[in-house]
N, C-alpha and C positions, 0 to 999 in steps of 0.2 A: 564156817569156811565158805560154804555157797552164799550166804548172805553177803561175804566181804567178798568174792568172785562175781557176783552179779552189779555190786556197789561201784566196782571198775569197771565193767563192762559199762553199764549207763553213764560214768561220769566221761569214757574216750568217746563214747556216742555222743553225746555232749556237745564233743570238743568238736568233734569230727564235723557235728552238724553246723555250729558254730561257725567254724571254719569254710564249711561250702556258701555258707550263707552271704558269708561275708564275701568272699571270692563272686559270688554271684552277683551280688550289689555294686561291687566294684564293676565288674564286668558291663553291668546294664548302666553304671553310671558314665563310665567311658563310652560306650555304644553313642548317650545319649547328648552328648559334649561332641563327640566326633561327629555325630547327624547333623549337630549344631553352629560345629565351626564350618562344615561341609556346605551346609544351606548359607550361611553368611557369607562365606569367599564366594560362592556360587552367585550369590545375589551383589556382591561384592562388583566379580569379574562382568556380571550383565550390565554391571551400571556403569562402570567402566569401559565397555564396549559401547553402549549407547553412545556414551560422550564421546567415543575417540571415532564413532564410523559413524554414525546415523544419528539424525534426530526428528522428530514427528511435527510438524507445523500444522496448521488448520489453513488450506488457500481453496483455491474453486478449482470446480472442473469445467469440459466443455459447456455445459448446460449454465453455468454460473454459479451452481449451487457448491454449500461450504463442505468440505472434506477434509479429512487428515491423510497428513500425505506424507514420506517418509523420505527424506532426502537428506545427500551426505551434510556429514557438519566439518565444518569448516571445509571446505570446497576450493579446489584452489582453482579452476577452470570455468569460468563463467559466460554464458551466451544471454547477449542480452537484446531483448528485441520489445522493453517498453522501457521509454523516456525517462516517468517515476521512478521506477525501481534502480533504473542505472543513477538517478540524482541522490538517492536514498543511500547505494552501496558507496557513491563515491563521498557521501557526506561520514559515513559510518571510516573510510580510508581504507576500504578493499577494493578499490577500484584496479587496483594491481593483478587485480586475478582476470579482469574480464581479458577474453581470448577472442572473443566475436561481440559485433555488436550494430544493432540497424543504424541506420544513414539519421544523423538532424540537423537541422539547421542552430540550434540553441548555442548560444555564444557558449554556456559555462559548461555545455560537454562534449565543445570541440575536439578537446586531445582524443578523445575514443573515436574518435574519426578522421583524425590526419596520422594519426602512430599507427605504422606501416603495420608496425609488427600484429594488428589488432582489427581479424577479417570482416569484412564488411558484409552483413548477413542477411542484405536488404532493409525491407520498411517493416516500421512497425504496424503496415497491413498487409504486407507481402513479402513474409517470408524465404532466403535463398535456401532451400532444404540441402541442398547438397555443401553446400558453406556449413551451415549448419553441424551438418553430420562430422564434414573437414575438422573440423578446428575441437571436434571431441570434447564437447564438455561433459564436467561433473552436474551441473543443474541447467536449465533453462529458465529465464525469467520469461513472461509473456505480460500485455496487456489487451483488456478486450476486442480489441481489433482484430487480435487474433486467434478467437476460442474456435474457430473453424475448424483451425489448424493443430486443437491441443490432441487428438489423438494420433494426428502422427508425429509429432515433436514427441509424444512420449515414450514413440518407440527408438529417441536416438537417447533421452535421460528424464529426468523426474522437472515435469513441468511446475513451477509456482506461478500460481497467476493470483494477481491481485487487483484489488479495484480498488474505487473512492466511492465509498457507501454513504448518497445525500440524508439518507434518516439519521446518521449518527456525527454527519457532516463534515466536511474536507477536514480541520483540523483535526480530529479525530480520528478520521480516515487514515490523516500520515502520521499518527500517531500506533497506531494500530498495526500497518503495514512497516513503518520500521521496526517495531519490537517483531514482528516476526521475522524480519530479515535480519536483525541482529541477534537474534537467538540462533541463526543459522552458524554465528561463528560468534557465541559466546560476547556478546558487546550488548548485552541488555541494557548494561549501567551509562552508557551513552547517548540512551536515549532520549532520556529527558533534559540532558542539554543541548541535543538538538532542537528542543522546542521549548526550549524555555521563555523564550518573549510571546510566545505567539497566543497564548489566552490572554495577554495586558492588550496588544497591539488590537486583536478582536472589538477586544471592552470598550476600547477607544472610539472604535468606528462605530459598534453599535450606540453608543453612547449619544453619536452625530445624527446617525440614524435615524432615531426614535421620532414616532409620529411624522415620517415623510417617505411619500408613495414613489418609486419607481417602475420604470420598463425597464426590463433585459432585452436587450438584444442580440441578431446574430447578422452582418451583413453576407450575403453568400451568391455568386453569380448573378449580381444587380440587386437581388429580391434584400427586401427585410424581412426574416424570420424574428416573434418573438420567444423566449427562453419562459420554460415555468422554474418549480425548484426542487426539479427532479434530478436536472442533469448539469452540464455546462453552467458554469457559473453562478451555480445554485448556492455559495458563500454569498451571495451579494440580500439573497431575503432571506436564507433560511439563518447563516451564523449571525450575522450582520445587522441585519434585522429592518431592513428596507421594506416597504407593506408592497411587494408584486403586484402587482392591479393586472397585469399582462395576464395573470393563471385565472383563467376565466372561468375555469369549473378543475375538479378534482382528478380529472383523469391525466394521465401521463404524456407530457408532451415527447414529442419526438424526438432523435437525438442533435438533428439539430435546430428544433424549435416548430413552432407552426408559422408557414406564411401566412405574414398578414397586411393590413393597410394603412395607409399614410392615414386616414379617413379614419382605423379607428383609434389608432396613436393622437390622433388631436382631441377626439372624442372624452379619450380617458384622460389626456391635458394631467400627463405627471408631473412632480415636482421635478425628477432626476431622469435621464435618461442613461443607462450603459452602453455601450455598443463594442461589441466584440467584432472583429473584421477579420472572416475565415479566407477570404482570397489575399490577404496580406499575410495569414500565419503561413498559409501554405506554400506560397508564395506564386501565384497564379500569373500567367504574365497578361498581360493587355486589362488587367482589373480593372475597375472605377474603385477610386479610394471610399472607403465607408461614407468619411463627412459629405464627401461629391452626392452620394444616395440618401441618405438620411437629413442634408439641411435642404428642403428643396422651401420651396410655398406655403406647404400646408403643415407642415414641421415649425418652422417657424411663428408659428401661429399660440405654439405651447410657452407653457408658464415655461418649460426645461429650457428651450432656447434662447428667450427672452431673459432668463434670469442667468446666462452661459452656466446654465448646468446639464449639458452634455459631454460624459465622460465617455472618449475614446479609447479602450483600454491598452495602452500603451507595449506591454510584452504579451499581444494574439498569439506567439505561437507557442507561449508556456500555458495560457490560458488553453486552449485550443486543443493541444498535444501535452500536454506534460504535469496535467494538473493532477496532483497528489504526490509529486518530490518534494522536497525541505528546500531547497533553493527554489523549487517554485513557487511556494508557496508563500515564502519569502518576499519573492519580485512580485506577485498578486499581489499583495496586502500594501508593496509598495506604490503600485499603480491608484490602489486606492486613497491613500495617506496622500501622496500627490497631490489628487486632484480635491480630494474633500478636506481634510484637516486642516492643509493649506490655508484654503480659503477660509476655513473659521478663526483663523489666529488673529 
């Protein structure tokens, strides 16, 4: 009788234990599901917030240097106070957001500057901070002209500033700068038929290029400054591939050029000469036209003159101001096809 009384006792203990065990497993398996769907909506709802409020881009700060920078996505309120970037948003078809925007002279971004509705926020080197502040944007575009100014434009929104980086070169540059402004409102995938010609159109010119030496120039208050291929107009030897003779040693020319001499432009006696006219982009009044300074006596004297190959560069004030938009980039590459392919046909 004790034996078959203790045989029941072990076999409900058994059960019993059986029974927690399992309840326990269940328990920790739910816990472990629940932790699991928890972490996933959680990581879910963050990714989903990212996209719908914020998103992180790589632009400069005051100094120049590269940063990640956290600005809204998709932005409906835009202030724009450099050239590039308003040709870049208006090429992308958000140009409907801009609410401010500096003064230009450039034909193809006239409407931001006669549409009443759309405040005038000064120059793209002198800022109206009270405009600015006025018309309440969600971001700020800037160009260098005005890194001065990026810590206090950062206290009215999130500055993006961008440039055109000569080591990786203009086309690149606006390759580079739109994908970051089209990630700001989801239009990655537009990017690259934005530039879709523009590595054939390159190939071309460098093509022409090859084995023939140029000077860049810059014409500026009478003076001729020459260009290295550091800055301005630096597609013309770096992508292009024209042999600079003007960059005389390795150090960085100024931004805009070193002045130099009639004396030693005939000296170095180029095949091609450029010449950029910054009193025409900016539109200077009582100027001397470039050719008036650059064909004098001693000019004439060069193979460039002699064989009319002196290119005037025809749109100064997108070269000048606006280099690194898709439509300027555009009328660049046109100015050049112009005047050299032209001529080889």
């Amino acid at each position: 009788m004790k034996a078959k009384l203790l045989t029941l006792t072990l076999a409900m203990a058994m059960v019993f234990g059986v029974s927690a065990f399992a309840e326990e497993s269940a328990t920790e398996t739910a816990a472990e599901t629940a932790a699991e769907t928890t972490a996933e909506t959680a990581a879910d709802t963050a990714e989903e917030g990212t996209t719908a409020e914020t998103v992180t881009i790589t632009s400069l700060n005051a100094s120049g240097e590269e940063i990640e920078l956290e600005v809204p996505y998709d932005p409906q309120r835009i202030a724009i106070l450099d050239m590039a970037c308003l040709d870049i948003l208006d090429n992308l078809g958000v140009g409907d957001r801009v609410v401010g925007s500096a003064s230009t002279s450039l034909d193809y971004l006239q409407d931001y500057v006669t549409n009443e509705e759309i405040e005038n926020l000064g120059t793209i080197k002198e800022a109206d901070m009270e405009a600015v502040m006025a018309c309440e944007p969600d971001v700020i575009f800037i160009g260098g002209r005005l890194s001065s100014s990026y810590d206090a434009l950062s206290e009215i929104a999130p500055v993006v500033y961008l440039s055109t980086d000569t080591e990786i070169g203009v086309v690149e540059s606006v390759r580079k700068n739109a994908s970051t402004i089209a990630s700001m409102f989801g239009l990655e995938d537009q990017v690259e038929e934005l530039m879709a010609d523009f590595d054939g159109r390159i190939e071309a010119l460098h093509t022409f290029a090859e084995g023939k030496t140029a000077i860049v120039g810059m014409c500026t208050s009478g003076s001729f400054n020459i260009l290295g291929d550091d800055g301005r107009c630096s597609i013309i030897g770096r992508e292009i591939g024209f042999e600079n003779i003007g960059v005389m040693d390795e150090e960085t020319t100024s931004t805009h050029g070193n002045e130099s001499s009639f004396e030693l432009v005939v000296e170095l006696n180029p095949d091609y000469m450029f010449v950029l006219d910054r009193d025409a982009a900016i539109g200077t009044d009582g100027a001397k036209l470039a050719q008036e300074i650059v064909e004098n006596e001693l000019v004439m004297e060069t193979d460039a003159y002699k064989n009319g190959q002196i290119v005037y560069l025809e749109h100064s004030a997108v070269w000048y101001t606006a280099e690194g938009g898709v439509t300027a980039l555009d009328l660049m590459l046109a100015d050049l096809e112009g005047a050299l392919l032209t001529e080889a046909e």
